[in-house]
PDB file with SEQRES, HELIX, SHEET and CRYST1 records, atoms N, CA, C and O in Angstrom:
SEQRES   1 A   73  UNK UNK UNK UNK UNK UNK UNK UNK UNK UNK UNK UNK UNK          
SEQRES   2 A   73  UNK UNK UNK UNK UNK UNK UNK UNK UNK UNK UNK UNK UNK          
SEQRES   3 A   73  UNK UNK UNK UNK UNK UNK UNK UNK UNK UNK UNK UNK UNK          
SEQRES   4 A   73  UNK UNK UNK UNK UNK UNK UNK UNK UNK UNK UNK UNK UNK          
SEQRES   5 A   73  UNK UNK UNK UNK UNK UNK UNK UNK UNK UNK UNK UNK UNK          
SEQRES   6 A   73  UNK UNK UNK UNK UNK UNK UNK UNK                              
HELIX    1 AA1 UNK A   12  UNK A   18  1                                   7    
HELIX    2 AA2 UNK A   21  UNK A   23  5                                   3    
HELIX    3 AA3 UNK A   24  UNK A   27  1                                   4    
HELIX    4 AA4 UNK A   33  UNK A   35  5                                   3    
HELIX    5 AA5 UNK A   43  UNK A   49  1                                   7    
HELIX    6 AA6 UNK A   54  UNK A   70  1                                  17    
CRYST1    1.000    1.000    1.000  90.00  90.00  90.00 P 1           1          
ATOM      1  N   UNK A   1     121.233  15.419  70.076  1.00  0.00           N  
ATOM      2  CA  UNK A   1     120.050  15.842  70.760  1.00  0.00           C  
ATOM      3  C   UNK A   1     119.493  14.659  71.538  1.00  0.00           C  
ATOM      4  O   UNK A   1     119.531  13.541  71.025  1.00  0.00           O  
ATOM      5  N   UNK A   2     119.064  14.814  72.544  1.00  0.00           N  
ATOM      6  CA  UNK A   2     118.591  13.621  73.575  1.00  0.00           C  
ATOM      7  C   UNK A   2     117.385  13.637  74.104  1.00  0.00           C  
ATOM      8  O   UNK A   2     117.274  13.907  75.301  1.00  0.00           O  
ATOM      9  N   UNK A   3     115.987  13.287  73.136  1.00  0.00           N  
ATOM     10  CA  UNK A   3     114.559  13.932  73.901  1.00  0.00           C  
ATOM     11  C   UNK A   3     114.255  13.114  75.061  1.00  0.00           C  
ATOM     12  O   UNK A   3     115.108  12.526  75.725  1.00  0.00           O  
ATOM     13  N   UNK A   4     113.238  13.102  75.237  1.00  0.00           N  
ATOM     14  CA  UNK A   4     112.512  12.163  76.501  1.00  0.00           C  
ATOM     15  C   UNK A   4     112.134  11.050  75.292  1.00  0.00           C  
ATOM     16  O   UNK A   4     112.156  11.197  74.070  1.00  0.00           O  
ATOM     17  N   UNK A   5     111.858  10.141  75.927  1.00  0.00           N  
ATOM     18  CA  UNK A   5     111.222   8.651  75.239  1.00  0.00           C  
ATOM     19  C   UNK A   5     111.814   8.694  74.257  1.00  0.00           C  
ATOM     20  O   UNK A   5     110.979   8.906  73.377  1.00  0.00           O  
ATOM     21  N   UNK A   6     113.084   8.601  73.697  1.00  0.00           N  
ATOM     22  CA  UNK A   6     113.602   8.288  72.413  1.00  0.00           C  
ATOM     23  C   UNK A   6     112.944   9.196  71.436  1.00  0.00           C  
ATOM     24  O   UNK A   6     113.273   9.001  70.266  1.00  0.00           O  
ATOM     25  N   UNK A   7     112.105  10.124  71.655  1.00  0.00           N  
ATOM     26  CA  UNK A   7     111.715  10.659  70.621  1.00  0.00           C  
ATOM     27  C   UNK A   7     112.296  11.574  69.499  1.00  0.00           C  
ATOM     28  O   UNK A   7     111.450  12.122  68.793  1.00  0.00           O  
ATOM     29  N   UNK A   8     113.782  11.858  69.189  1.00  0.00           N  
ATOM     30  CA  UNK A   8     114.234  11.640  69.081  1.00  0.00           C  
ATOM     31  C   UNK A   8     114.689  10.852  67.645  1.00  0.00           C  
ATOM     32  O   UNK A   8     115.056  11.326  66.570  1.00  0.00           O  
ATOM     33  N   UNK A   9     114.548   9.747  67.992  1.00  0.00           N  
ATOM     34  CA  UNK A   9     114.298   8.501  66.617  1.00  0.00           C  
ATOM     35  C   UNK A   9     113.232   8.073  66.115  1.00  0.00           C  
ATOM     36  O   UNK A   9     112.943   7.010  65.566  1.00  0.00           O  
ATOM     37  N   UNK A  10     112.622   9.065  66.368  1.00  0.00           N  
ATOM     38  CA  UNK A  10     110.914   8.889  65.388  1.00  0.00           C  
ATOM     39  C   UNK A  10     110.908  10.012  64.630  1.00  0.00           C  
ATOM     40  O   UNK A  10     111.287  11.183  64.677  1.00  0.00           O  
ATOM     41  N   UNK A  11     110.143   8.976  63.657  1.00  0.00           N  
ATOM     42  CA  UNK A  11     109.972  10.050  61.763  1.00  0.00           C  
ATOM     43  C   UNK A  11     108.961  11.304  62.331  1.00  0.00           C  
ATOM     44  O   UNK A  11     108.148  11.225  63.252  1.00  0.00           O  
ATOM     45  N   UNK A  12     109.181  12.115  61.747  1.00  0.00           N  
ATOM     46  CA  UNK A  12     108.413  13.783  62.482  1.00  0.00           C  
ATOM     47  C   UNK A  12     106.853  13.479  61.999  1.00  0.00           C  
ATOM     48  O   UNK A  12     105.934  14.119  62.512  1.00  0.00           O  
ATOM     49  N   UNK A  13     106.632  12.595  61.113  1.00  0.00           N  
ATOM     50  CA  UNK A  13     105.036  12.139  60.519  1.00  0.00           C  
ATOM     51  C   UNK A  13     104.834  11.777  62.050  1.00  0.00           C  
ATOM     52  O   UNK A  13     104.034  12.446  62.704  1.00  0.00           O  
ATOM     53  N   UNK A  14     105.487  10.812  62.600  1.00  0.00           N  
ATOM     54  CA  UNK A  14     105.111   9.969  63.520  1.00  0.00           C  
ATOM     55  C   UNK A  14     104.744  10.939  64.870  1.00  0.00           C  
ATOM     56  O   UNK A  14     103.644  10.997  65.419  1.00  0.00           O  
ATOM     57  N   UNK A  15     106.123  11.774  65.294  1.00  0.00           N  
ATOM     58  CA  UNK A  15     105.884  12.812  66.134  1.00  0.00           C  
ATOM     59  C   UNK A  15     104.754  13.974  66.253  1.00  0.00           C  
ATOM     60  O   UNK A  15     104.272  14.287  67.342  1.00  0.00           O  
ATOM     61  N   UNK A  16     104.312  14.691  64.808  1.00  0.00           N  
ATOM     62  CA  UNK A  16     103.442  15.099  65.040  1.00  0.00           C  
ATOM     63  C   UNK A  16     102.090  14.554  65.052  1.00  0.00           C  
ATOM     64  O   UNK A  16     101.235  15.076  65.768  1.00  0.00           O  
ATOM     65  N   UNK A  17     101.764  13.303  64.141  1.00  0.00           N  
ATOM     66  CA  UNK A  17     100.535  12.822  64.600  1.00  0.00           C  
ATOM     67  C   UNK A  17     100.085  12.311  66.460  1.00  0.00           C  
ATOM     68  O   UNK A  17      98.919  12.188  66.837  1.00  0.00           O  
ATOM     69  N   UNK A  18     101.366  12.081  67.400  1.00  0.00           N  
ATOM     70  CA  UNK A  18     101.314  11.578  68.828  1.00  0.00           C  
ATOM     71  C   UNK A  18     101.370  12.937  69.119  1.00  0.00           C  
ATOM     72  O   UNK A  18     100.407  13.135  69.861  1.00  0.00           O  
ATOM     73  N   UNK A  19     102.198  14.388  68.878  1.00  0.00           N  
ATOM     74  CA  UNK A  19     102.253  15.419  69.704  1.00  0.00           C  
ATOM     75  C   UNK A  19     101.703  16.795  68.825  1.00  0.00           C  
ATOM     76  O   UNK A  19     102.740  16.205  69.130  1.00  0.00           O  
ATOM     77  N   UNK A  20     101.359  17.602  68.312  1.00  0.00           N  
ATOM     78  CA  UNK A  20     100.846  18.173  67.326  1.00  0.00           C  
ATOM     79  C   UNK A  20     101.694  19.635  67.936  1.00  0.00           C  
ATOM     80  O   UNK A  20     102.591  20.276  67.389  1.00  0.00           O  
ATOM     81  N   UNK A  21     101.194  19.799  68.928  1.00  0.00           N  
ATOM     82  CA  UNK A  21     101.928  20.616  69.467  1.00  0.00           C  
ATOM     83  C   UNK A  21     103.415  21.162  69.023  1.00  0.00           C  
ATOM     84  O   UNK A  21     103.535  22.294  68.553  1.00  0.00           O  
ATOM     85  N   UNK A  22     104.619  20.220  69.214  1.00  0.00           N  
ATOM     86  CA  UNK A  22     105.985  19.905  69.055  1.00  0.00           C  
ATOM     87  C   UNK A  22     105.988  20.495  67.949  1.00  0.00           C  
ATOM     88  O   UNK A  22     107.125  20.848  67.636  1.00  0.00           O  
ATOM     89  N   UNK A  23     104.936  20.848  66.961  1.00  0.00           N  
ATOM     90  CA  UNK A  23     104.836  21.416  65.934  1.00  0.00           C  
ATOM     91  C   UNK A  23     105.301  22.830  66.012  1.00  0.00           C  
ATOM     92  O   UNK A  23     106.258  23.277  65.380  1.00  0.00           O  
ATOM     93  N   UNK A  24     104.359  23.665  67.045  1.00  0.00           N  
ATOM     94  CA  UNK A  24     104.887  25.079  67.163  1.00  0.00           C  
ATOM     95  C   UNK A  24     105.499  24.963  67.778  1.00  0.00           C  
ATOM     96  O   UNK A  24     106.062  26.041  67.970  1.00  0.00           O  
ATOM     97  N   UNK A  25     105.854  24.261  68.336  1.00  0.00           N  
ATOM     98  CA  UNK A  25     108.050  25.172  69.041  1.00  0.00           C  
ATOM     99  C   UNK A  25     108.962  24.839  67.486  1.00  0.00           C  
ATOM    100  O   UNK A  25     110.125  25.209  67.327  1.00  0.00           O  
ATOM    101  N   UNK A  26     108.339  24.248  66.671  1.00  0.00           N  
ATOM    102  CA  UNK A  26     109.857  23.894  65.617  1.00  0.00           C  
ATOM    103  C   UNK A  26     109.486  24.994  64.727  1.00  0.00           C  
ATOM    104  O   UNK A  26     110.400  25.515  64.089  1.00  0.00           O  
ATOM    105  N   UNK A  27     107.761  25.631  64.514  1.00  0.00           N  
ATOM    106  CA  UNK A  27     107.696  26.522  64.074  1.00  0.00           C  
ATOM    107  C   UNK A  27     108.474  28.040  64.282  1.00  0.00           C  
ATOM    108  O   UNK A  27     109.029  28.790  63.479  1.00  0.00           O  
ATOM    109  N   UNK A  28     108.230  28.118  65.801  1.00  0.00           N  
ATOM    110  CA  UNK A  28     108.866  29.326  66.094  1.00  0.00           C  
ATOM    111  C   UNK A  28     110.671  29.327  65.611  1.00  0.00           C  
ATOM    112  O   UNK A  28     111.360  30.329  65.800  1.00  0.00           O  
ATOM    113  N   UNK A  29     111.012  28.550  65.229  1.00  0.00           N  
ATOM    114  CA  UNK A  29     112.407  28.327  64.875  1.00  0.00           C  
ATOM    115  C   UNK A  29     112.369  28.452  63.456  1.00  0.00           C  
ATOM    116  O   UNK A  29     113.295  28.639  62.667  1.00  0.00           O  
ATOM    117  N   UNK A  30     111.434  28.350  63.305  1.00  0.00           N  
ATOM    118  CA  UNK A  30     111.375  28.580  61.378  1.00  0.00           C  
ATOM    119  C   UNK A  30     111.783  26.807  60.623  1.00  0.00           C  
ATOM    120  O   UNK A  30     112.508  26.641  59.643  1.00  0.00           O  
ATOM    121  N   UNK A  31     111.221  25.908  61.259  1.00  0.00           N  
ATOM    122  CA  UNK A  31     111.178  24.525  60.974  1.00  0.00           C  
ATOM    123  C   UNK A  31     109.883  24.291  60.612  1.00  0.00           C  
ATOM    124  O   UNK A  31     108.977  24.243  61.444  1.00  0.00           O  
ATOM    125  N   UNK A  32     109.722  24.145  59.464  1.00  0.00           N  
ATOM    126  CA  UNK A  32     108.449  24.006  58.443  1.00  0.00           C  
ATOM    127  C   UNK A  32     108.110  22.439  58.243  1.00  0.00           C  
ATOM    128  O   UNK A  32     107.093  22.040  57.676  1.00  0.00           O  
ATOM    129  N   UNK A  33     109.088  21.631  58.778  1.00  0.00           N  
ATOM    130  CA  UNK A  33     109.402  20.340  58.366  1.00  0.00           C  
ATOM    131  C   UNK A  33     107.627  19.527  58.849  1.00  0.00           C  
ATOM    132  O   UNK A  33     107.267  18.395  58.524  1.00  0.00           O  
ATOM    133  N   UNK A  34     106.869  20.478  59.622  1.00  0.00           N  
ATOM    134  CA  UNK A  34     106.103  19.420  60.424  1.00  0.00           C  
ATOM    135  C   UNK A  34     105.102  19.048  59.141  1.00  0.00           C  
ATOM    136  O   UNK A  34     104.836  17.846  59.160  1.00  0.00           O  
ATOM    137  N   UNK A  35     104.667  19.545  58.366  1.00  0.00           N  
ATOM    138  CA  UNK A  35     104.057  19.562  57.265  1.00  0.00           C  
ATOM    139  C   UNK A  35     104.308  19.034  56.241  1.00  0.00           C  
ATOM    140  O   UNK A  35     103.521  19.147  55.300  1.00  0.00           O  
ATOM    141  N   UNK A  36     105.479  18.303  56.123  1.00  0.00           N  
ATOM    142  CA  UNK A  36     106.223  17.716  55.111  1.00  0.00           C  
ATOM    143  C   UNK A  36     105.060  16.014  54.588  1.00  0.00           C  
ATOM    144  O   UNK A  36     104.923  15.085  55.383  1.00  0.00           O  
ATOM    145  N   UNK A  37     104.540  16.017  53.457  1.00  0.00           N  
ATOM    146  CA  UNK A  37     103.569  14.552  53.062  1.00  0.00           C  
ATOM    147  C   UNK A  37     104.857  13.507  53.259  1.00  0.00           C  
ATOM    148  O   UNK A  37     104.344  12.390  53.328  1.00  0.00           O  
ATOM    149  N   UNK A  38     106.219  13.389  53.372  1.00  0.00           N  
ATOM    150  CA  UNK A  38     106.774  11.918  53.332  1.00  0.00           C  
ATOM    151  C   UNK A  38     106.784  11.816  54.699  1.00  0.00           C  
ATOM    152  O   UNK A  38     106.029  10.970  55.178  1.00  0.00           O  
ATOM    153  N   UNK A  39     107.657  12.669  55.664  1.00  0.00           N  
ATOM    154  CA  UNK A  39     107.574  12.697  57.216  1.00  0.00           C  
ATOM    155  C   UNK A  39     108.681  11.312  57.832  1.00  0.00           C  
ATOM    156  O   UNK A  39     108.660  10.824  58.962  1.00  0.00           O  
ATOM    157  N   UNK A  40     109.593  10.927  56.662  1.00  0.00           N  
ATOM    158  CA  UNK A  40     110.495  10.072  57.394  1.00  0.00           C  
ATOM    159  C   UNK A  40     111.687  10.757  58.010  1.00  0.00           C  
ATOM    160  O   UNK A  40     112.440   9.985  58.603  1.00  0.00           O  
ATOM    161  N   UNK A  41     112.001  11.912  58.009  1.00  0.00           N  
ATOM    162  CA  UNK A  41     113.240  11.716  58.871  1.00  0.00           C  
ATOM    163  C   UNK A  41     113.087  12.208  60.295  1.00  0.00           C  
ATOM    164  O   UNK A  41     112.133  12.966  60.470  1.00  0.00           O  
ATOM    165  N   UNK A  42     113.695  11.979  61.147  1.00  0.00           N  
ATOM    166  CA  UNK A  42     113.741  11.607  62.476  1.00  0.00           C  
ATOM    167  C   UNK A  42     113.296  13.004  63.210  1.00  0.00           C  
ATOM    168  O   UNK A  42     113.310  14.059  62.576  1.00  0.00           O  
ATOM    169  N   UNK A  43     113.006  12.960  64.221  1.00  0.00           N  
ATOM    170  CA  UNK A  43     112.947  14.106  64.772  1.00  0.00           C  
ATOM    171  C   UNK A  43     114.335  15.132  65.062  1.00  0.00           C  
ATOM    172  O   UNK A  43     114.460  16.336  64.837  1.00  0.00           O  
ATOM    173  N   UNK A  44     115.282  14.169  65.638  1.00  0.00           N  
ATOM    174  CA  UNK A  44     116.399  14.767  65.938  1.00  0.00           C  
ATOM    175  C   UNK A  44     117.300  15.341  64.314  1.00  0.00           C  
ATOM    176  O   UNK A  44     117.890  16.414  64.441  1.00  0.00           O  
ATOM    177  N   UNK A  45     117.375  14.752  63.091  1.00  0.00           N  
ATOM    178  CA  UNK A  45     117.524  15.190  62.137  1.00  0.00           C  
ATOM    179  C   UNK A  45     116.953  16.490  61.364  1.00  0.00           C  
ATOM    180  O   UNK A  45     117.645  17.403  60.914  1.00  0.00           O  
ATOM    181  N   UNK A  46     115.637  16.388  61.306  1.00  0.00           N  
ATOM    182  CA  UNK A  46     114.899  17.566  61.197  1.00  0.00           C  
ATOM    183  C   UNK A  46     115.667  18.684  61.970  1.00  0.00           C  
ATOM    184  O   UNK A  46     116.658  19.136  61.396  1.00  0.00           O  
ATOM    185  N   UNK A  47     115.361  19.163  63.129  1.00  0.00           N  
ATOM    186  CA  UNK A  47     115.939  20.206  64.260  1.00  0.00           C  
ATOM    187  C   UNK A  47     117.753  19.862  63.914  1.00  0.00           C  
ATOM    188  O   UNK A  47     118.320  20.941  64.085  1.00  0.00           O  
ATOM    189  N   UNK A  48     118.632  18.950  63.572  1.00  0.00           N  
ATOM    190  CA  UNK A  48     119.917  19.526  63.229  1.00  0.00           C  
ATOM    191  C   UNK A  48     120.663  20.056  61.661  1.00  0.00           C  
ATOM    192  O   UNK A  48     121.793  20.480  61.419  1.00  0.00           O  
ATOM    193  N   UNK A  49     119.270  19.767  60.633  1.00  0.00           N  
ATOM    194  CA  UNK A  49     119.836  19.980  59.722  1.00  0.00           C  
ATOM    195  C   UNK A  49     119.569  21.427  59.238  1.00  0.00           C  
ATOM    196  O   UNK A  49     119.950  21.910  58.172  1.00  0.00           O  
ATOM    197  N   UNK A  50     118.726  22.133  60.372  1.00  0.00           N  
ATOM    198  CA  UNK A  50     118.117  23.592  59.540  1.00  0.00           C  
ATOM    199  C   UNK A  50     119.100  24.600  59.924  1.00  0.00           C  
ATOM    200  O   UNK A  50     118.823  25.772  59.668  1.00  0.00           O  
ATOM    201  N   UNK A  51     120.877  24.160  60.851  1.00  0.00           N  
ATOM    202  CA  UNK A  51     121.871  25.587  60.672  1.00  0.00           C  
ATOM    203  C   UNK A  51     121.322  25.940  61.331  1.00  0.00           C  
ATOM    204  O   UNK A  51     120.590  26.710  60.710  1.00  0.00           O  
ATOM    205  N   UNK A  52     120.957  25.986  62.720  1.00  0.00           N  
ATOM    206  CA  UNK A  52     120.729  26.628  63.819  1.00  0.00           C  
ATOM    207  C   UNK A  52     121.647  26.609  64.974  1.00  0.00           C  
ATOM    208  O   UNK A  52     122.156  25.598  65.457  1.00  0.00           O  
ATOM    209  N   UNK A  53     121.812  27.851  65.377  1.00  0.00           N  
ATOM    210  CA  UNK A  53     122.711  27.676  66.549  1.00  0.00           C  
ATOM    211  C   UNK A  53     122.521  26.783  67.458  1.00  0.00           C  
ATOM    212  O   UNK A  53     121.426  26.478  67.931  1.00  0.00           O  
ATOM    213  N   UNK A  54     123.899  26.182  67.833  1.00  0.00           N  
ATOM    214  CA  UNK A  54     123.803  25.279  69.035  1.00  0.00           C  
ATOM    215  C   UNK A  54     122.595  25.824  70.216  1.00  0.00           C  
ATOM    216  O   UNK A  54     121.878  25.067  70.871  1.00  0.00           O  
ATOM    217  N   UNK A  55     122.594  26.896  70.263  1.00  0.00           N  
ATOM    218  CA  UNK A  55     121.868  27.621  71.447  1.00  0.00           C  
ATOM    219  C   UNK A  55     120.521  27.354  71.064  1.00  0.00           C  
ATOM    220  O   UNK A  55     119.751  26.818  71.861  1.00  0.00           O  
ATOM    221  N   UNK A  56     120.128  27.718  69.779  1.00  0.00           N  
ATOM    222  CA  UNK A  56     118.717  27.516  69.216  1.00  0.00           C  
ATOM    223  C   UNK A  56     118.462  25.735  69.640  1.00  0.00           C  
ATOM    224  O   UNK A  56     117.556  25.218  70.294  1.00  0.00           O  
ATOM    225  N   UNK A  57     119.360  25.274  69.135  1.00  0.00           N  
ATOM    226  CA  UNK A  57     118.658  23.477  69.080  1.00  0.00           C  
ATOM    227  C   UNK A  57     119.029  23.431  70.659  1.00  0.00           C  
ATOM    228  O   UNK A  57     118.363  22.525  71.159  1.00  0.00           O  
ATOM    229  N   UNK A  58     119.738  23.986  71.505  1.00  0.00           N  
ATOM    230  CA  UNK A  58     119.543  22.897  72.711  1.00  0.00           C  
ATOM    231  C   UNK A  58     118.084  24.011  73.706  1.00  0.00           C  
ATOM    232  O   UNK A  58     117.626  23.772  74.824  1.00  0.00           O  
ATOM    233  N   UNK A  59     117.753  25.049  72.854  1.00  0.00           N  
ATOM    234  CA  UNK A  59     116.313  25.143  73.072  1.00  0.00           C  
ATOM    235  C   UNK A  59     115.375  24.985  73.112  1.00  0.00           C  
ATOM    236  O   UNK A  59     114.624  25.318  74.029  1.00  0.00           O  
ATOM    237  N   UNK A  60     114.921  24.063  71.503  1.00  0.00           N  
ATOM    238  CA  UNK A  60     114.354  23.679  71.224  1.00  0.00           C  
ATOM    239  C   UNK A  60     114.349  22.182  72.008  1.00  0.00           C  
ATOM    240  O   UNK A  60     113.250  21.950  72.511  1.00  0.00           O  
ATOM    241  N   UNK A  61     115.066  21.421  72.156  1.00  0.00           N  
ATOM    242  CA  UNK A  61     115.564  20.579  72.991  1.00  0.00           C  
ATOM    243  C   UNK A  61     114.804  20.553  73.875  1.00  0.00           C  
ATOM    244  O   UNK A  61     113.763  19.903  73.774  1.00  0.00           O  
ATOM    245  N   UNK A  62     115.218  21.484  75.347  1.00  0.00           N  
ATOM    246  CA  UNK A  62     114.644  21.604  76.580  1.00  0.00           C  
ATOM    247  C   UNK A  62     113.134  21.959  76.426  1.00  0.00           C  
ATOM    248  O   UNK A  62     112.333  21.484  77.231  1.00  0.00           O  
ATOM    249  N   UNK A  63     112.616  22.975  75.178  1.00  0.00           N  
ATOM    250  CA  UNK A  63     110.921  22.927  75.140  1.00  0.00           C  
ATOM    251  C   UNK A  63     110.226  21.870  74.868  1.00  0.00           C  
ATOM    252  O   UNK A  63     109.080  21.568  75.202  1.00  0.00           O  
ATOM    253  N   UNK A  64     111.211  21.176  74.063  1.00  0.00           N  
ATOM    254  CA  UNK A  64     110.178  19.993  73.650  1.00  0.00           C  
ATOM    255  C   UNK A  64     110.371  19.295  74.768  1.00  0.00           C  
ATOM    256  O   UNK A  64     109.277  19.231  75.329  1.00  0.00           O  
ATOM    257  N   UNK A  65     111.086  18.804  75.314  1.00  0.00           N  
ATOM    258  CA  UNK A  65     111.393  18.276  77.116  1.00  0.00           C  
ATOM    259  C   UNK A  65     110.605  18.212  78.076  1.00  0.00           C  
ATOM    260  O   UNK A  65     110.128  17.313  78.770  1.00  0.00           O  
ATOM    261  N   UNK A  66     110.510  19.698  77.991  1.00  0.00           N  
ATOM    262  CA  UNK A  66     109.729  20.488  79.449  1.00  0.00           C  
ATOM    263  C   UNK A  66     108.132  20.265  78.380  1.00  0.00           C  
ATOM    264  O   UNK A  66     107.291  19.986  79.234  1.00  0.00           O  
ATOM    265  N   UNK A  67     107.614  20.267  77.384  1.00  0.00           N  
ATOM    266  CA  UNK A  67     106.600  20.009  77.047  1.00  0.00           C  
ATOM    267  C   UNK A  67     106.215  18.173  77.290  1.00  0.00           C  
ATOM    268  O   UNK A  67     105.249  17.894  77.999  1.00  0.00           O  
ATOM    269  N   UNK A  68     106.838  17.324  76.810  1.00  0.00           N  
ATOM    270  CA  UNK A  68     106.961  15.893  77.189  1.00  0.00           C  
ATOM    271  C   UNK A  68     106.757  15.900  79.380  1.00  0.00           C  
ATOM    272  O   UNK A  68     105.741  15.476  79.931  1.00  0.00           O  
ATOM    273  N   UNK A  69     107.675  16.331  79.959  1.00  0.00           N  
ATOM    274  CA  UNK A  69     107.041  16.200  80.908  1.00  0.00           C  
ATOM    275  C   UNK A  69     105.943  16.855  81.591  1.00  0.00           C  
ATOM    276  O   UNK A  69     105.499  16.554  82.699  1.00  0.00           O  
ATOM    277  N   UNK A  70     105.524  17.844  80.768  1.00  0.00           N  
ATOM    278  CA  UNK A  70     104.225  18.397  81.144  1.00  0.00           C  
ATOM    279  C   UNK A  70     103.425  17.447  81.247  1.00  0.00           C  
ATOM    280  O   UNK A  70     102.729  17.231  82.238  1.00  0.00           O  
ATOM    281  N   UNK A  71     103.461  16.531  79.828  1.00  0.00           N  
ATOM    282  CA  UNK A  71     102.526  15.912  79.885  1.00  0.00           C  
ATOM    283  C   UNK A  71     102.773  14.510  80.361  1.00  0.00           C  
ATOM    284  O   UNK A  71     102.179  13.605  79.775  1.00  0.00           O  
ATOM    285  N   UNK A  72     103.693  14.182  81.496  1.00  0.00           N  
ATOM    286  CA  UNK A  72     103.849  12.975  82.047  1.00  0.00           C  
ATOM    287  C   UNK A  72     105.077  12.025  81.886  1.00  0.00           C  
ATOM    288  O   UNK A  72     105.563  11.240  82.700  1.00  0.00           O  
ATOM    289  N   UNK A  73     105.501  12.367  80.395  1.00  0.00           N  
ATOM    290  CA  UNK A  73     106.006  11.777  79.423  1.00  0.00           C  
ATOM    291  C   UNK A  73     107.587  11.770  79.864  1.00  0.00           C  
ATOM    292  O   UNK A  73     108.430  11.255  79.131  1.00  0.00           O  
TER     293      UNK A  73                                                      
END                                                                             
């Protein structure tokens, strides 16, 4: 998976406290992970370990994308 700004290789604690948002697109996928109290594994780990179709993650992919350059990013 290849986000904008490396994001990517940041712990999902880290991702959702900077994007909160990024939260509901992993929701709509049925990725519960954003809520997790330890929040170390990566963003890109989270979104490949939940058995989702290739099609699903390179969706999730491009929303979180097209959300990052919404906002400049």
């Amino acid at each position: 998976m290849n986000f904008n700004n490396n994001l990517g290789d940041k712990a999902i604690s880290d991702v959702m406290q900077s994007y909160p948002e990024i939260g509901d697109i992993l929701s709509r996928y049925d990725i519960g992970c954003t809520t997790c109290k330890v929040g170390i594994c990566l963003l890109k780990d989270v979104v490949s370990i939940h058995g989702l179709s290739k099609e699903d993650e390179a969706k999730i992919e491009d929303e979180i994308n097209n959300y990052l350059a919404k906002k400049g990013e």
